[in-house]
C-alpha positions as CSV (number, residue, x, y, z in Angstrom):
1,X,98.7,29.2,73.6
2,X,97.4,26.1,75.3
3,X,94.7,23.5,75.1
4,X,94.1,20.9,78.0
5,X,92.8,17.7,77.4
6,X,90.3,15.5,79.8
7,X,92.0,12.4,80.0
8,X,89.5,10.3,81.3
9,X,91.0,7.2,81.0
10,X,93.9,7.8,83.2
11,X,91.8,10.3,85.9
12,X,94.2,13.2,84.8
13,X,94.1,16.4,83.1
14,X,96.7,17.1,79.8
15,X,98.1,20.0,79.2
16,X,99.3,20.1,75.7
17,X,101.3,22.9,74.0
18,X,99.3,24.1,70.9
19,X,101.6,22.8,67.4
20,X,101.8,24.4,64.1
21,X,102.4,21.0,62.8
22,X,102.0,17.2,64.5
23,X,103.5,14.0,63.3
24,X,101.5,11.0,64.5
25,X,102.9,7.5,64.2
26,X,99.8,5.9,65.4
27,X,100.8,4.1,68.8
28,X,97.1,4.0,69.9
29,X,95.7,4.9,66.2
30,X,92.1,5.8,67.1
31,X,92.9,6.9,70.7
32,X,95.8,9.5,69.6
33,X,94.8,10.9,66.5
34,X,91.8,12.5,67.4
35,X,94.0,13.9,70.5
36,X,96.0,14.9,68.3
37,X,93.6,17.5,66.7
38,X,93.1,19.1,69.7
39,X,96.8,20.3,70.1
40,X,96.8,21.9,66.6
41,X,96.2,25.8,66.1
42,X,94.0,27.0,63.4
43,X,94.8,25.4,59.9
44,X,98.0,23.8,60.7
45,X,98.4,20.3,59.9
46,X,98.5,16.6,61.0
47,X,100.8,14.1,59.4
48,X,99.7,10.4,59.9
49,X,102.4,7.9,59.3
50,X,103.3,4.1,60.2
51,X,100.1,1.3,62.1
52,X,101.5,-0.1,64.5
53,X,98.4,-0.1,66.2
54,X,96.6,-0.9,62.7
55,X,94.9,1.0,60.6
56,X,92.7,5.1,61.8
57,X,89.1,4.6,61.3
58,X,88.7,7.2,58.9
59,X,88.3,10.9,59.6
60,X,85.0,13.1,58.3
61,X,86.0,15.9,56.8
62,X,83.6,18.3,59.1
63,X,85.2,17.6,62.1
64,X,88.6,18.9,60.2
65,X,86.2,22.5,60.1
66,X,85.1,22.0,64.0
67,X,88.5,21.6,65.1
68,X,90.2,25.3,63.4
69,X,90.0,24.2,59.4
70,X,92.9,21.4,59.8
71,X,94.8,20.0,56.9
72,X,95.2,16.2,57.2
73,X,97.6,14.4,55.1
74,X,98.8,10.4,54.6
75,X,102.4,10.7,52.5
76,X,103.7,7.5,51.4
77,X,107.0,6.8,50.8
78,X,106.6,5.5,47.1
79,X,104.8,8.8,46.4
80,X,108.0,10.8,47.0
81,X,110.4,8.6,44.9
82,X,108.6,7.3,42.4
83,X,110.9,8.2,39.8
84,X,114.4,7.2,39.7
85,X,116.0,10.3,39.9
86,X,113.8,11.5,43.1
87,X,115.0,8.5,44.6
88,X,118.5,8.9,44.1
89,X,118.1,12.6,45.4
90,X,116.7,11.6,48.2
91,X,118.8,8.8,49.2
92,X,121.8,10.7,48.6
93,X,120.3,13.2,51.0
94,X,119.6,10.9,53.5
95,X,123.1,9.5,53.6
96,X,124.5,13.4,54.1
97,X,122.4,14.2,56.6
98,X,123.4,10.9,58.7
99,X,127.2,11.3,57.8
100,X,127.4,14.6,58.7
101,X,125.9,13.4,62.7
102,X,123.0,15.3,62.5
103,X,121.1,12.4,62.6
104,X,122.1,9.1,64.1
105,X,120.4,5.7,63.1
106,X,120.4,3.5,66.4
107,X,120.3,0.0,65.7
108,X,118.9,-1.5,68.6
109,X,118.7,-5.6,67.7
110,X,120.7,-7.4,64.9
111,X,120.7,-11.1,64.1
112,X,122.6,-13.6,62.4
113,X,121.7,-13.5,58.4
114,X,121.2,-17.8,59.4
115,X,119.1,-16.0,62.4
116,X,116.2,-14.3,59.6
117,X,113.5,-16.5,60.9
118,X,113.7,-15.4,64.3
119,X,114.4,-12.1,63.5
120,X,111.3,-12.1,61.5
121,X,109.2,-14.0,64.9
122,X,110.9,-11.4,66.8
123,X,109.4,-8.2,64.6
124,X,106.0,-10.1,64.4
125,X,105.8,-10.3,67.9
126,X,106.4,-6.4,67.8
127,X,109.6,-7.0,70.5
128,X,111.7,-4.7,68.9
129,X,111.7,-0.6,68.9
130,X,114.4,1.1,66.8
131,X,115.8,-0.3,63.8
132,X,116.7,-4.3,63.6
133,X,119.7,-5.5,61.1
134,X,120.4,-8.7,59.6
135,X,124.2,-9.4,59.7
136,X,126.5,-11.5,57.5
């Protein structure tokens, strides 16, 4: 099944596959989200995560029941691994997963630990993608 989108915008038409689940990071918040919606089937959901862009206006509920009764959700980290043993599970999880190659960590910039100031300008000034490392 799929849904095309008017892009007006860009003068183009978007064809997007129809998800049982999408994951936005909010590169053009306000822009992508309500997109977004529009690629979902019928009560599947969208995970918001990460504002780059700052924070999504917020979202009235009735356009959740327009758009095929979505499910809209905003995890945060701290909510997972509040206690200590969650944490410890999940870390320990984590640290499989990558060891194991399934998932690779790309470190795209590091700096100097004497560097931190500029590493700091340089994340500000959002010039970085990926992760960034401070090295002894």
């Amino acid at each position: 099944m799929r849904r095309e989108h008017d892009n007006r915008e860009n003068n183009e038409v978007v064809e997007f596959r129809v998800a049982h689940q999408y994951y936005e990071t909010h590169v053009v918040a306000e822009i992508c989200i309500l997109r977004s919606l529009d690629c979902l089937q019928p009560r599947e959901m969208i995970v918001t995560f990460g504002q780059t862009s700052g924070a999504i206006d917020p979202i009235a509920p009735v356009l959740l029941s327009q758009k095929g009764s979505l499910f809209l959700t905003r995890p945060v980290l701290y909510h997972c691994i509040e206690r200590r043993d969650a944490l410890e599970a999940s870390a320990s999880e984590l640290f499989e997963v990558v060891a194991s190659g399934k998932v690779r960590i790309n470190v795209n910039r590091r700096f100097a630990l004497k560097d931190a100031a500029d590493a700091h300008k340089t994340l500000e000034a959002r010039a970085t993608s990926g992760s960034t490392i401070l090295t002894l």
